[in-house]
C-alpha atoms as one frame of an Amber mdcrd trajectory, in Angstrom:
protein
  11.229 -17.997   0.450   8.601 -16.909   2.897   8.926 -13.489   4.283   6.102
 -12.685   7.857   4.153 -15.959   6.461   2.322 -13.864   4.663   4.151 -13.645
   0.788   6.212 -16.215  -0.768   8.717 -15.979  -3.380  10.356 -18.194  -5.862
  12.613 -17.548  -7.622  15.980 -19.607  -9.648  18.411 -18.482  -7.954  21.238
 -20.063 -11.095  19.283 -16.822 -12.790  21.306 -14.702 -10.582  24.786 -15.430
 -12.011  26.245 -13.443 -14.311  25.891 -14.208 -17.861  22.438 -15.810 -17.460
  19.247 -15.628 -19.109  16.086 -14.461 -17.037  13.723 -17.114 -15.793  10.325
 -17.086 -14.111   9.512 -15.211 -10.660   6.571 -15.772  -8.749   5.171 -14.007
  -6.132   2.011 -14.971  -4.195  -0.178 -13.885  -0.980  -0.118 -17.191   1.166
  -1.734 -15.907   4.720  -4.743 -17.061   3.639  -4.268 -20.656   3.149  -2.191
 -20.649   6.942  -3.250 -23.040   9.617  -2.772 -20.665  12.210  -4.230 -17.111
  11.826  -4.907 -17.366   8.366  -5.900 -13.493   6.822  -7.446 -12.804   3.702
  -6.200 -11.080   1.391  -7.795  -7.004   0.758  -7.743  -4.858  -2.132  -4.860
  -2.718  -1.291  -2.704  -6.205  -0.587  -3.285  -7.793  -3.820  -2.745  -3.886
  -5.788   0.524  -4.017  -3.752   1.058  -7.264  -4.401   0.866  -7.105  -8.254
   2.776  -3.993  -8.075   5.719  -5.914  -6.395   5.218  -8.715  -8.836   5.691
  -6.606 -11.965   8.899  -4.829 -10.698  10.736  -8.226  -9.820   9.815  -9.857
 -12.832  10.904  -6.982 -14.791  14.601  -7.101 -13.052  17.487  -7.911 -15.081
  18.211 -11.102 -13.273  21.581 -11.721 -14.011  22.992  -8.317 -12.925  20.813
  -8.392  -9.783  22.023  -9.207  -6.673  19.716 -11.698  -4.645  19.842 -10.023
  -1.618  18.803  -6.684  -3.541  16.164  -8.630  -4.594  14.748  -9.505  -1.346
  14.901  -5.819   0.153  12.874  -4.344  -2.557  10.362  -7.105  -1.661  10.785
  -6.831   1.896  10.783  -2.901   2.346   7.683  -3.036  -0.918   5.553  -5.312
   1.552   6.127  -3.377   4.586   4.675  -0.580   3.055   1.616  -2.723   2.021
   1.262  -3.896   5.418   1.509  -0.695   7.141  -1.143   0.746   4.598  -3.388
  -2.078   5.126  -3.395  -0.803   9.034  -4.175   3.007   7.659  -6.955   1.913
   6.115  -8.539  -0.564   9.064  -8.079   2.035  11.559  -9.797   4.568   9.257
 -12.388   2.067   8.677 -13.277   2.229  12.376 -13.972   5.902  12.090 -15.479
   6.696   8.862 -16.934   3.948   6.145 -13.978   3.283   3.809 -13.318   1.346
   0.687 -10.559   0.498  -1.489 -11.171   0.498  -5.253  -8.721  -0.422  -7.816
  -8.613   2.800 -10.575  -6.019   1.132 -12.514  -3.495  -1.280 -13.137  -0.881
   0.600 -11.063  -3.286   2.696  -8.749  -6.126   2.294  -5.874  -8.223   4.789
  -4.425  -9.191   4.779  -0.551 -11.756   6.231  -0.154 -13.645   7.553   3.060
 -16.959   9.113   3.894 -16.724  12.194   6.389 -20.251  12.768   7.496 -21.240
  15.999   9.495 -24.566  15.512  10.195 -24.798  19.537  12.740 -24.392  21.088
   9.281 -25.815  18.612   7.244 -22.748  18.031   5.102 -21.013  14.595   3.573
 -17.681  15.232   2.341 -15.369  12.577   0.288 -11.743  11.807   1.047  -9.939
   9.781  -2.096  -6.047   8.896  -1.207  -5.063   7.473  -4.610  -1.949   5.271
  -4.211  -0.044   4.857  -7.224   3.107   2.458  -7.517   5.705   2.881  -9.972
   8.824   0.781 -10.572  12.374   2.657  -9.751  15.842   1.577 -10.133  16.070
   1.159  -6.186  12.564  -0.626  -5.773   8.972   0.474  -6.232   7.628   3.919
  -5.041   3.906   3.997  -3.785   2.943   7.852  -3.859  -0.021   9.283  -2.663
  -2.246  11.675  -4.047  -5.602  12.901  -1.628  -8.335  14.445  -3.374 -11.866
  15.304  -1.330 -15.393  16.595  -2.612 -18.290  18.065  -1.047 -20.797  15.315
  -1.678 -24.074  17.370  -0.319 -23.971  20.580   2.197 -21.530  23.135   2.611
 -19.276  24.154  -0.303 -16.262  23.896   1.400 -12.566  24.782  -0.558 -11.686
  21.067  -1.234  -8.259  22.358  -2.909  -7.834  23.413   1.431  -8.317  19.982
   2.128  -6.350  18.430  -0.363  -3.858  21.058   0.450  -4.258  19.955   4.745
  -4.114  16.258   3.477  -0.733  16.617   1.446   1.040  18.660   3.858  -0.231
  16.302   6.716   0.096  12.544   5.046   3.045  13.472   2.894   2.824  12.468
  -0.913   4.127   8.534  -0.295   2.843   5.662   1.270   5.424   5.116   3.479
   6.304   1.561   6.458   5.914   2.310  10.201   9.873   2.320   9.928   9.738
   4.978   8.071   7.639   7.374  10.122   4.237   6.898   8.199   2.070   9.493
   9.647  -0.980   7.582  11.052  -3.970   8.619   8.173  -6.712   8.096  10.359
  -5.420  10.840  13.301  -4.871  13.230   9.777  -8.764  12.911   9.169 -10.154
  12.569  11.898  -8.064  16.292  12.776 -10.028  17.345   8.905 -13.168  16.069
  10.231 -12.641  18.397  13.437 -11.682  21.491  11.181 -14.214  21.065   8.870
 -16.955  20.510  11.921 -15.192  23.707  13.608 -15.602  26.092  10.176 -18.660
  24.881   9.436 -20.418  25.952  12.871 -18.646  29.734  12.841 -20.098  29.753
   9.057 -23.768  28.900  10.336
């Protein structure tokens, strides 16, 4: 099974009966390979990706219903997706990067310059997934540092970021907050205090 020809699943679908021994689940990123449109895969696509992988293949088959199944991947990928937009648009604002930190985390980072008070601060949103009995959770957890310049409070900002982004990574259906409006909104602030400070 396909799902936005960009994931496909495959799965033994006999596994799904009661009474029945596990068997293998697969899960692969196939948008590359497409004839039309094809996309490469990013960082944050194959973390979620792996991250989905683990969680199905760690189901008990046999007392799982198939449709269940296909939610958790479903509403898991949507979540990737709409992440994989957060960080683009943020992209276009201030140089970002994704870098894995662990099995079951990336970190997103972003470089705030503010070159009127000669200042570079660091944004990290650290995604962590985590398998649930109802699907996978992606949580975030910001962090920023004063790279060079003004010593601003980064527990404020991480404080701002929390209260602003929420503490998941969350679909478009869901209401994600768009992250790149959140700091470019820190970038102002930070611009703003610094200037009264000088």
């Amino acid at each position: 099974m396909t799902y936005r020809r960009e994931i496909e699943l495959v799965f033994d679908m006999a596994s799904f009966q009661r009474g029945q021994k596990n068997s293998r689940i697969d899960l692969w990123y196939i948008a590359a390979n497409r004839e039309t449109n094809p996309a490469p895969s990013t960082p944050e696509k194959d973390f979620f990706l792996q991250c989905i992988r683990d969680h199905i293949r760690g189901l008990p088959q046999s007392r799982t219903k198939i449709a269940g199944l296909l939610h958790m991947v479903r509403a898991a990928w949507d979540k990737a997706n709409c992440t994989s937009n957060h960080i683009r648009q943020l992209n276009i604002t201030f140089p970002t990067a994704v870098v894995r930190t662990s099995d079951s985390s990336v970190a997103v980072k972003s470089s705030l310059l503010l070159p009127p008070i000669e200042t570079k601060v660091e944004i990290a949103l650290e995604i962590r997934g985590s398998s649930r009995p109802d699907g996978i959770e992606f949580t975030l957890h910001p962090e920023a540092k004063v790279v060079y310049g003004e010593h601003f409070n980064t527990g404020k900002m991480g404080e701002f970021l929390t209260t602003h982004l929420g503490d998941k990574a969350l679909s478009q259906e869901e209401g994600a907050p768009s992250w790149s409006v959140v700091i470019v909104d820190l970038h102002e602030r930070l611009l703003a205090r610094g200037r009264k400070q000088g």
